[in-house]
C-alpha beads as a LAMMPS data file, in Angstrom:
LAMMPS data file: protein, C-alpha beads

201 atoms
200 bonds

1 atom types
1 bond types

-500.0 500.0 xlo xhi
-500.0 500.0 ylo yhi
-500.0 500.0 zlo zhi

Masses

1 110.0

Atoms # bond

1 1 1 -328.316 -126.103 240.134
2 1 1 -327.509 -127.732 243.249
3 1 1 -329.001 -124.832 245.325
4 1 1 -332.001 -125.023 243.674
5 1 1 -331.992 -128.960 244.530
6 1 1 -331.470 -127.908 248.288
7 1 1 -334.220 -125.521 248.352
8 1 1 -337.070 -127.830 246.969
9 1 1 -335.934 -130.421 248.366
10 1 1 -334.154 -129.849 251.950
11 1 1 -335.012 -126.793 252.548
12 1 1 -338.859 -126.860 251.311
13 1 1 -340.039 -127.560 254.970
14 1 1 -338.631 -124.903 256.237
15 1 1 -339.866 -122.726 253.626
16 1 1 -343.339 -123.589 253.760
17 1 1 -343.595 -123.740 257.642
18 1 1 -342.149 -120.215 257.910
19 1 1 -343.508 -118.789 254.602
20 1 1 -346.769 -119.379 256.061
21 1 1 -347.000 -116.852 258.702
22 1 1 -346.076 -113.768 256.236
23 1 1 -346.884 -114.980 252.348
24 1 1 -350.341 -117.193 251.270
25 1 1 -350.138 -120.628 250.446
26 1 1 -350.488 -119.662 246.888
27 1 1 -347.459 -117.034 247.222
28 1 1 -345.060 -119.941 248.330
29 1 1 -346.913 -122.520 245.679
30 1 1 -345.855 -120.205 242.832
31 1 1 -342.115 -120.010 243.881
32 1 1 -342.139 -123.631 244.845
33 1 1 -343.200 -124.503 241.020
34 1 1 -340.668 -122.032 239.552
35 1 1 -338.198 -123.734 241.301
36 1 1 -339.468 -126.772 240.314
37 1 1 -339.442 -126.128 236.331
38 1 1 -336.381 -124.562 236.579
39 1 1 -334.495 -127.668 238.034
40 1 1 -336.009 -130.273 235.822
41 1 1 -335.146 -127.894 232.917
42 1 1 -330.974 -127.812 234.375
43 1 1 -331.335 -131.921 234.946
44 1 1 -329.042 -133.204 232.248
45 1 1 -330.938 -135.595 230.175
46 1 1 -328.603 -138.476 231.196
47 1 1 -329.304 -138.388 234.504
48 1 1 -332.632 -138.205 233.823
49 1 1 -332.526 -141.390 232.188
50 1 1 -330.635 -143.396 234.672
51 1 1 -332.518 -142.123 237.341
52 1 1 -335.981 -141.306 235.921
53 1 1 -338.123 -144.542 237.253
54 1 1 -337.536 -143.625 240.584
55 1 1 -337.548 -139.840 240.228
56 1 1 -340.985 -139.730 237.650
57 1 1 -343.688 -140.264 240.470
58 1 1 -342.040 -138.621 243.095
59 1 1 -341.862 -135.612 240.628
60 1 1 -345.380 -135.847 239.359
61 1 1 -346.962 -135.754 243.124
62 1 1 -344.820 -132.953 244.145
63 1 1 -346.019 -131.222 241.236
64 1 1 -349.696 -131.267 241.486
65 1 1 -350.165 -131.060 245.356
66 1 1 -347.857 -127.908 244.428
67 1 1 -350.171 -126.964 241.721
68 1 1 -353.576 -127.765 244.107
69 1 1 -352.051 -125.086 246.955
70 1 1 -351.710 -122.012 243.762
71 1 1 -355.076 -122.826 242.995
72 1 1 -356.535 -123.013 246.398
73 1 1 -354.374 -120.996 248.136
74 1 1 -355.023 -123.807 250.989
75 1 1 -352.079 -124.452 253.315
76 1 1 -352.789 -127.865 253.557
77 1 1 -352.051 -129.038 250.184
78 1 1 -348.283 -127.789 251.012
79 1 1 -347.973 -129.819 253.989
80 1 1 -349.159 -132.714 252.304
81 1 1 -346.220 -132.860 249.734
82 1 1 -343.539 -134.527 252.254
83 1 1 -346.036 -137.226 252.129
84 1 1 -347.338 -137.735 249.184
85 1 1 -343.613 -137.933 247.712
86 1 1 -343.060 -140.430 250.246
87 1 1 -345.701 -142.215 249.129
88 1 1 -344.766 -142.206 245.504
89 1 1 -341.802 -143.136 246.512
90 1 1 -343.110 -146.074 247.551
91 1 1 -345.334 -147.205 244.873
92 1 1 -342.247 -146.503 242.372
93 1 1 -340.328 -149.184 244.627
94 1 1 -343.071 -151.575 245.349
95 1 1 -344.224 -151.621 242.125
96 1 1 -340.272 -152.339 240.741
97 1 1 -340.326 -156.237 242.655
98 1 1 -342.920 -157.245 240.618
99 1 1 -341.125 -156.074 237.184
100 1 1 -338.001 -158.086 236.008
101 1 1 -335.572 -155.236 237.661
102 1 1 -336.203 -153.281 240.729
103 1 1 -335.230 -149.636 241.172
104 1 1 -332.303 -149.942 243.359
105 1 1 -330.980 -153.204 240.848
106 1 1 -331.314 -149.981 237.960
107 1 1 -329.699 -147.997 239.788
108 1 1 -326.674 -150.417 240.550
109 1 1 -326.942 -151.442 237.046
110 1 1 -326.264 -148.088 235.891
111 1 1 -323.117 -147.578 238.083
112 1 1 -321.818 -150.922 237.472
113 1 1 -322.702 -151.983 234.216
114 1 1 -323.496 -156.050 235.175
115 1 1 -324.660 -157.580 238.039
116 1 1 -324.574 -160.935 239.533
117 1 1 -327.523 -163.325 240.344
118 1 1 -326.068 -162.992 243.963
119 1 1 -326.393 -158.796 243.341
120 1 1 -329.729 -159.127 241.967
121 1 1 -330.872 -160.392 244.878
122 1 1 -329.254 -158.306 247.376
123 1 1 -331.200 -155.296 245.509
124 1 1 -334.577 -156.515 245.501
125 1 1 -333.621 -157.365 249.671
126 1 1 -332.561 -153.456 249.840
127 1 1 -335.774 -152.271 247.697
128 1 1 -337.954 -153.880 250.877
129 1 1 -336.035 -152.027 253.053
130 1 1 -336.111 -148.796 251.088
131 1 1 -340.109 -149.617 250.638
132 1 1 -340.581 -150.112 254.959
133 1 1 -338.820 -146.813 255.299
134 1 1 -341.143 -144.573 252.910
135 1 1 -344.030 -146.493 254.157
136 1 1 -343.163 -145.593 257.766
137 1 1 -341.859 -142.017 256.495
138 1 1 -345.211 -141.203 255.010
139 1 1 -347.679 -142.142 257.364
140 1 1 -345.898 -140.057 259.679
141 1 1 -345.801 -137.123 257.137
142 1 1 -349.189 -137.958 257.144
143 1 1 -350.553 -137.954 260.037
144 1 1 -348.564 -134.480 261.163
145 1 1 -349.854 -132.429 258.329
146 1 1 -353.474 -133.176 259.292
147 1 1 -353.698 -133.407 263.253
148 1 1 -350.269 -131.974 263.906
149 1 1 -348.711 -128.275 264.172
150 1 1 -346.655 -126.767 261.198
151 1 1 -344.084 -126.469 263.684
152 1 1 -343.706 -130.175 264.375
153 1 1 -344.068 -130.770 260.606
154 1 1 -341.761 -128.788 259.708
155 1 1 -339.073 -130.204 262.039
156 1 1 -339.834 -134.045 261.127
157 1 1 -340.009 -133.331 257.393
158 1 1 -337.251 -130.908 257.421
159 1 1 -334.618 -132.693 259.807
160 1 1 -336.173 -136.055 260.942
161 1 1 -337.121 -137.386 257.525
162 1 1 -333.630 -136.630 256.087
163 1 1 -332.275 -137.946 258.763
164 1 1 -333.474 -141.127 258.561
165 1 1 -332.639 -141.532 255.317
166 1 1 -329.005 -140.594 256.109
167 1 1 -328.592 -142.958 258.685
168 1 1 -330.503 -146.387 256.736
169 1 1 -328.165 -145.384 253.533
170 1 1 -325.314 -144.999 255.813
171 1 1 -325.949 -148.622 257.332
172 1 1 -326.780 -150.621 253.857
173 1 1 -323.312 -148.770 252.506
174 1 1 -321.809 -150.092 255.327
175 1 1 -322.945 -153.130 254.893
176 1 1 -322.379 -153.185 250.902
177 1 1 -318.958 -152.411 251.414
178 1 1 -318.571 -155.234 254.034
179 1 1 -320.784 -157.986 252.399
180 1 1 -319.410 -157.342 248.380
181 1 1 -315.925 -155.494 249.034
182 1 1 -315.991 -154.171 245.484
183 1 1 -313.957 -151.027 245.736
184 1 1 -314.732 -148.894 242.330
185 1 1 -312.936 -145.305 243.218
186 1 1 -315.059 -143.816 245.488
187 1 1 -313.661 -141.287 248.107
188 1 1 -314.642 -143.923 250.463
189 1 1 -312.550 -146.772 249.104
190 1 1 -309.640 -145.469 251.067
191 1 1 -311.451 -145.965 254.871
192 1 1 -313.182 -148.960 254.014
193 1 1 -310.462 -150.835 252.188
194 1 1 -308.716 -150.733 255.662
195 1 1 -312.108 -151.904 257.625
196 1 1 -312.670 -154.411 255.257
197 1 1 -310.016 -155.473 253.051
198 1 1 -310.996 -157.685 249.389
199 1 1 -311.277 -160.967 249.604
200 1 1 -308.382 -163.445 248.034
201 1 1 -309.401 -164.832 244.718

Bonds

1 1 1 2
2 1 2 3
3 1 3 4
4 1 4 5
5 1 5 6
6 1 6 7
7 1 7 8
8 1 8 9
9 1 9 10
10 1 10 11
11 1 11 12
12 1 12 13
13 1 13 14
14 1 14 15
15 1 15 16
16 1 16 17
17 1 17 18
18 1 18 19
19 1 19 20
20 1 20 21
21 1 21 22
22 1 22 23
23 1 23 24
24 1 24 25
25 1 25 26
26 1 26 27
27 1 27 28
28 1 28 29
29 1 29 30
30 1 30 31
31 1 31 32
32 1 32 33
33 1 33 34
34 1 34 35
35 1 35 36
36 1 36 37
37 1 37 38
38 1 38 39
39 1 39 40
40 1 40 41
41 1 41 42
42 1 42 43
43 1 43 44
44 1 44 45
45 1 45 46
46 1 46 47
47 1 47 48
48 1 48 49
49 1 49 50
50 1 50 51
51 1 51 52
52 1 52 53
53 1 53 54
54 1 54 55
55 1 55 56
56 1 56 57
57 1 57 58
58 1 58 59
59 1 59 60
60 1 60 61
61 1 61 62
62 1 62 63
63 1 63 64
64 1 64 65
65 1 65 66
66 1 66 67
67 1 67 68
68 1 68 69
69 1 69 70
70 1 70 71
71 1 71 72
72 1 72 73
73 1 73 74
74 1 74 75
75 1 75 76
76 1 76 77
77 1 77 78
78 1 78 79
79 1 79 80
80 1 80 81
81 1 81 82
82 1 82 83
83 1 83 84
84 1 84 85
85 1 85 86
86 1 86 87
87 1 87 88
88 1 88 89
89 1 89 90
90 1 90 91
91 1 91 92
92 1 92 93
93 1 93 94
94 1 94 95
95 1 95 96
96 1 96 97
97 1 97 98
98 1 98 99
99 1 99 100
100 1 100 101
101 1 101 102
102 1 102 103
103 1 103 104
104 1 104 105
105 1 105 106
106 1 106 107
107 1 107 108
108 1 108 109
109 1 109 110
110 1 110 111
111 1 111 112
112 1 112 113
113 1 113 114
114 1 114 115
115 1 115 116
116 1 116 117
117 1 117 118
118 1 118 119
119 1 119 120
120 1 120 121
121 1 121 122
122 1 122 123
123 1 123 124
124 1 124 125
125 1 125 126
126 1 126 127
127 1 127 128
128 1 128 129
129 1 129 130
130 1 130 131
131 1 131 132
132 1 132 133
133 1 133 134
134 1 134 135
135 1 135 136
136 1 136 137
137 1 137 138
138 1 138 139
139 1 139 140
140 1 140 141
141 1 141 142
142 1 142 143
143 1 143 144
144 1 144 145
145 1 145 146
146 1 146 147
147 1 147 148
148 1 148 149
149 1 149 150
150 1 150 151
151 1 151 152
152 1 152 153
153 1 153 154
154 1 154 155
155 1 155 156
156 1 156 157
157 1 157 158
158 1 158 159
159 1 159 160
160 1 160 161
161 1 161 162
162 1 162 163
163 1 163 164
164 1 164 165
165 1 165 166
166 1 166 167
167 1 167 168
168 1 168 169
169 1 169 170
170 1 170 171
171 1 171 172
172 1 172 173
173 1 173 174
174 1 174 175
175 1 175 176
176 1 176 177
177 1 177 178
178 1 178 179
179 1 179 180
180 1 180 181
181 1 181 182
182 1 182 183
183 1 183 184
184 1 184 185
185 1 185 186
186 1 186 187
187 1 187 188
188 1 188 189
189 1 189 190
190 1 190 191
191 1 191 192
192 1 192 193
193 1 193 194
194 1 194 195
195 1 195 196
196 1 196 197
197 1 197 198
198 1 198 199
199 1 199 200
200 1 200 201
């Protein structure tokens, strides 16, 4: 299941931007949606529900502009879907500030079981920066599907994109692990207990 996670999701760039010089649009929309179905069918329903506010819209869009390129068989509708999710994305986020819990407090709600006033507000501050990022992300999604080449689509969506979001959830970890110094068990404990060691009581 995690292969099928990789191709939609890391991979689907590169699929799309070389699928479209030997299959139709419509050839690589059909696959794309069987991949699709088949991965939200293997999702285990718990994960689903601890991660489903932030996954629903993202999900949704990438399902109809996949949907809109069978039907068409229009090239373009396949290059939007970098974007749109992006997009999504951000209106899932954005839309979380103004509700009594934002996504990324859900999310470290669901790891940790309570959090502070003082960890509250650290995730709405990350949620922002999270929000900037698939605002930025987007428009430049965007704005290479419609005046760019597939090539240079392909290689922001498929390498600069992910990228990006390596590197920003690499820094806030960073700085999580510096800032709160809450060491839970993760493989990382070990490195950063050294860099930063708890706090006396």
């Amino acid at each position: 299941m995690k292969a099928l996670r990789a191709i939609l999701v890391l991979l689907y760039p590169i699929l799309v931007g070389a699928g479209l010089q030997k299959v139709s649009p419509r050839g690589i929309a059909t696959t794309a949606l069987g991949i699709l179905a088949a991965r939200l069918i293997a999702e285990p329903g718990a994960r689903w529900r601890a991660y489903g506010r932030a996954a629903l819209w993202p999900v949704l869009a990438l399902g109809a502009v996949i949907a809109v390129a069978a039907i068409s068989n229009q090239p373009l509708a396949l290059l939007l879907a970098p974007a749109l999710c992006s997009f999504a994305l951000l209106l899932t986020f954005v839309r979380s500030l103004f509700s009594s819990e934002s996504v990324v407090e859900a999310l470290a709600r669901a790891q940790l079981g309570s959090l502070t006033e003082d960890d509250s507000r650290y995730c709405r501050r990350v949620t922002l920066v999270w929000s900037a990022f698939f605002l930025v992300n987007g428009g430049i999604a965007l704005a290479l599907a419609l005046l760019g080449t597939t090539r240079a689509w392909a290689l922001y969506t498929g390498f600069y994109a992910y990228l990006g979001v390596g590197l920003l959830f690499s820094a806030e970890y960073a700085y999580r692990q510096w800032r709160f110094r809450r060491y839970l068990g993760a493989p990382t404990d070990v490195l950063f207990r050294r860099l930063f060691p708890p706090r006396a009581e």
